[in-house]
C-alpha positions as CSV (number, residue, x, y, z in Angstrom):
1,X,0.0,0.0,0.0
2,X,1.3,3.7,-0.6
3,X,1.5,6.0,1.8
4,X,-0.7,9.0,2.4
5,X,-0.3,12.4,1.5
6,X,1.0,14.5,3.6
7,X,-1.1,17.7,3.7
8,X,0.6,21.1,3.0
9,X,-0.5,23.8,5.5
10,X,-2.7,25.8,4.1
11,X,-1.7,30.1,3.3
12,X,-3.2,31.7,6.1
13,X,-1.5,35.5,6.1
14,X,-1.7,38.1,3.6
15,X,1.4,38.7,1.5
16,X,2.8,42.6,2.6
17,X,1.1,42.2,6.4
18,X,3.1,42.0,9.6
19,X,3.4,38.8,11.6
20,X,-0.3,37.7,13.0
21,X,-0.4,36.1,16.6
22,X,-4.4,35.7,16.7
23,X,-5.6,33.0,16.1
24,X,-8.9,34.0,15.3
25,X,-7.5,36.4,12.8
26,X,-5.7,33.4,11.2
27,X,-8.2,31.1,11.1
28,X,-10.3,34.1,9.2
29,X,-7.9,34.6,6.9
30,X,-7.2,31.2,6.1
31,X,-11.2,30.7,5.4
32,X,-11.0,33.4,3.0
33,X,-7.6,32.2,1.5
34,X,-10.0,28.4,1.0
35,X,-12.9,30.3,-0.3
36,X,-10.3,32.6,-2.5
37,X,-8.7,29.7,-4.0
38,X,-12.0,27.2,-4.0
39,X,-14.1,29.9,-6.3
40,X,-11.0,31.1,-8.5
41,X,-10.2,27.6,-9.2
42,X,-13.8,26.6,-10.3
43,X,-14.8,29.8,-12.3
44,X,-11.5,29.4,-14.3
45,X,-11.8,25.7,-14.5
46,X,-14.8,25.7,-16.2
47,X,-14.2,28.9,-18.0
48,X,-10.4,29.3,-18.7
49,X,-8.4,31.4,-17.0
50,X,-8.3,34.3,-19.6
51,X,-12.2,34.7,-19.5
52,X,-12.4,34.9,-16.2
53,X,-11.6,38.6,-14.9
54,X,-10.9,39.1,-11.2
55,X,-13.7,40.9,-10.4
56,X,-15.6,37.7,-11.2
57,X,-13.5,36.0,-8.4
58,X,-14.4,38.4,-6.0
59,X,-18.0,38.3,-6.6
60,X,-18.2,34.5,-6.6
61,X,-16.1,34.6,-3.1
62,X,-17.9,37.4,-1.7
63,X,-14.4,39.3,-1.1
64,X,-13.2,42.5,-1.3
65,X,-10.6,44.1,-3.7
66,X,-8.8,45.0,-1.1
67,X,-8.7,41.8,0.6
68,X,-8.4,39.7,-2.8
69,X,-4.7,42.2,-3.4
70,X,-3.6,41.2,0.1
71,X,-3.1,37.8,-0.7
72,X,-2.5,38.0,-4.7
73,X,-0.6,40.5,-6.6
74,X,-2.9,39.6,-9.5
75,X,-4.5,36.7,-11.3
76,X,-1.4,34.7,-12.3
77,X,-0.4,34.5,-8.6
78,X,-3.5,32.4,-7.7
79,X,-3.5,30.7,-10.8
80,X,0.0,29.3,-9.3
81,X,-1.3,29.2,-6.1
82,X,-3.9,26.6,-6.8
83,X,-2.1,24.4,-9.2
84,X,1.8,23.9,-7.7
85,X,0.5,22.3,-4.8
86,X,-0.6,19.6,-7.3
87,X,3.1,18.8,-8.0
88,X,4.4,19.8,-4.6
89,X,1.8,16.8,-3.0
90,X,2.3,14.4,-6.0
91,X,5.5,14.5,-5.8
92,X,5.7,13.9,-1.8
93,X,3.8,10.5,-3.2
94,X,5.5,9.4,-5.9
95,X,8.9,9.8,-3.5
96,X,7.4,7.6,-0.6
97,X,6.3,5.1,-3.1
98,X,10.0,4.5,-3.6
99,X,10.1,2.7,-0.3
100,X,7.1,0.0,-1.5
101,X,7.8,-3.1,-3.4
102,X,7.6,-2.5,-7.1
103,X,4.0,-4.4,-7.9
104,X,2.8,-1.6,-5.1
105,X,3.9,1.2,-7.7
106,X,1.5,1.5,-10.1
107,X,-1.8,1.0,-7.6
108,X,0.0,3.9,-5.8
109,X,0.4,5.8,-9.3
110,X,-3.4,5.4,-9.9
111,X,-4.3,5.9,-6.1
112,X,-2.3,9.3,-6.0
113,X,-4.1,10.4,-9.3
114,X,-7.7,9.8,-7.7
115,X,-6.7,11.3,-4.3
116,X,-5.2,14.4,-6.2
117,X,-8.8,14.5,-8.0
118,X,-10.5,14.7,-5.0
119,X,-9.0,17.3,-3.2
120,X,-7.6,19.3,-6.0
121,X,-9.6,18.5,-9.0
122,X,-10.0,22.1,-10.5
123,X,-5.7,22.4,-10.5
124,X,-5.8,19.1,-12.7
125,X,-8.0,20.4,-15.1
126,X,-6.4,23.9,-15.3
127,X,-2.9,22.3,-15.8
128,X,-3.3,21.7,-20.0
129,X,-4.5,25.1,-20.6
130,X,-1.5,26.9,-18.4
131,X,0.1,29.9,-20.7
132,X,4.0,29.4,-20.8
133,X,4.8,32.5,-18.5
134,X,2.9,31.1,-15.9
135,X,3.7,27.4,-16.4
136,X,7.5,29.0,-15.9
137,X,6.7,30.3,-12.3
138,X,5.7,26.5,-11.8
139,X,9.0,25.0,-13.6
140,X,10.9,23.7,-10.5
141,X,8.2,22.4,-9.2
142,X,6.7,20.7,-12.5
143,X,10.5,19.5,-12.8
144,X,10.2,17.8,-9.4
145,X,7.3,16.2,-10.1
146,X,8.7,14.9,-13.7
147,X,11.7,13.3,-11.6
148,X,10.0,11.7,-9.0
149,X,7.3,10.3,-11.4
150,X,10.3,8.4,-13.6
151,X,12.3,7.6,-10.5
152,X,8.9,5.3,-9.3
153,X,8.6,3.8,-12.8
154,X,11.8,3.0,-13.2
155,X,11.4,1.1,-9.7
156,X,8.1,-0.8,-11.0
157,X,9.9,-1.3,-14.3
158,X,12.4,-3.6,-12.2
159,X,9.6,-6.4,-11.6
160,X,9.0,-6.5,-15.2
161,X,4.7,-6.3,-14.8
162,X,4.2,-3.0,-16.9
163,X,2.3,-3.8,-19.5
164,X,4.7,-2.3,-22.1
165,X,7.6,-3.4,-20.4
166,X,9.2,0.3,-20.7
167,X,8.9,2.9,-17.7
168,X,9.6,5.8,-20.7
169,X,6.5,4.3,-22.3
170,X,4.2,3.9,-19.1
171,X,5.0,7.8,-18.4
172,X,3.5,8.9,-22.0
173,X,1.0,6.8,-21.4
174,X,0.5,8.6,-17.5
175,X,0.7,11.6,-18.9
176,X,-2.0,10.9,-21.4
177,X,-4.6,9.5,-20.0
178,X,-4.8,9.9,-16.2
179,X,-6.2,12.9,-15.8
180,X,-8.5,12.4,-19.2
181,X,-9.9,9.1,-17.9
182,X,-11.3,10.8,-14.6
183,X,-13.0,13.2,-15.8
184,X,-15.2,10.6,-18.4
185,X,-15.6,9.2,-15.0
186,X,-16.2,11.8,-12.9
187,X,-19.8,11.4,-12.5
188,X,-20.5,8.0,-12.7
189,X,-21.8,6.8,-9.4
190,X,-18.8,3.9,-9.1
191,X,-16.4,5.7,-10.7
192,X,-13.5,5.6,-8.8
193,X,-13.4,1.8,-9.1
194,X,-14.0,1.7,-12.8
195,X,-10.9,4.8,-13.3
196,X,-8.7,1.9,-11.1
197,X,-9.5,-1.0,-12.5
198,X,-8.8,0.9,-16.5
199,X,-6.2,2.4,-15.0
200,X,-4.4,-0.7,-13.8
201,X,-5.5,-2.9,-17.0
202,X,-4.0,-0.1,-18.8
203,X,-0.7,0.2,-17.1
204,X,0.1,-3.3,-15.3
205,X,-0.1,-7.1,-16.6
């Protein structure tokens, strides 16, 4: 079995504020922060991120301008915001899964792509449609992802049950179609079993 993902703390201060000791005032911040995040991510999901203007965000989270320029210097910042913790947690993942026999590596794969979908389903779907200046605020971390994603392939690919017998292959073949394959199944009402068991046909002999 893989481990669990370890949860990143959330953002709970304003960028260009002084140190906060409440913890009232954190915990109001960091609800705002969710809610900030949570709408942005949805409206430019299902939108795009270039049709969605700011002012749309602010409406949908019932914020202020004031209060949305605390934590963002403009759009682009919360487009990174939501998506590099995508990379940041699966690559926390992908590195622990390094430490399970290489059968486990794949199920993990598969189970770190449907956990990732849960909790962060709006990132995955924004990450195709990324411009190239912001996709090269996220390089390090999309680099660190890349690396750990090979590094547990090429530990699977040692007890020879990948289907195409090729770690370079099973990555394209990642890359492809994970994220793809949830969403067809994203409302069916047993889809998380159906995503694993295509998944695993897909990927594993």
């Amino acid at each position: 079995m893989s481990k669990p993902i370890k949860r990143q703390a959330t953002v709970r201060k304003p960028r260009r504020r002084g140190r906060i000791s409440s913890n009232k005032v954190l915990e109001r911040r960091g609800q705002t922060w969710e809610r900030l995040v949570a709408t942005a991510g949805q409206l430019m999901a299902e939108q795009g991120p270039a049709r969605v203007s700011v002012q749309q965000i602010l409406v949908g989270a019932g914020i202020s301008r004031g209060s949305f320029y605390g934590y963002c210097a403009n759009k682009t910042d919360l487009l990174v915001a939501i998506i590099e913790p995508v990379f940041t947690d699966g690559c926390m993942a992908l590195s622990a899964l390094l430490d399970e026999p290489p059968h486990s590596v794949i199920p993990g794969i598969v189970a770190m792509y449907a956990d990732l979908w849960h909790r962060r389903r709006h990132a995955l779907m924004l990450i195709p449609g990324v411009d190239a200046t912001t996709f090269g605020r996220m390089r390090n971390a999309h680099q660190a992802y890349t690396t750990a994603m090979k590094l547990a392939l090429d530990h699977a690919a040692v007890d020879e049950n990948l289907r195409n017998r090729s770690a370079t292959y099973t990555f394209r073949v990642l890359t492809r179609t994970a994220v793809p394959l949830l969403r067809v199944y994203q409302d069916h009402p047993d889809g998380e079993r159906l995503y694993r068991e295509s998944m695993l046909a897909l990927l594993m002999t």
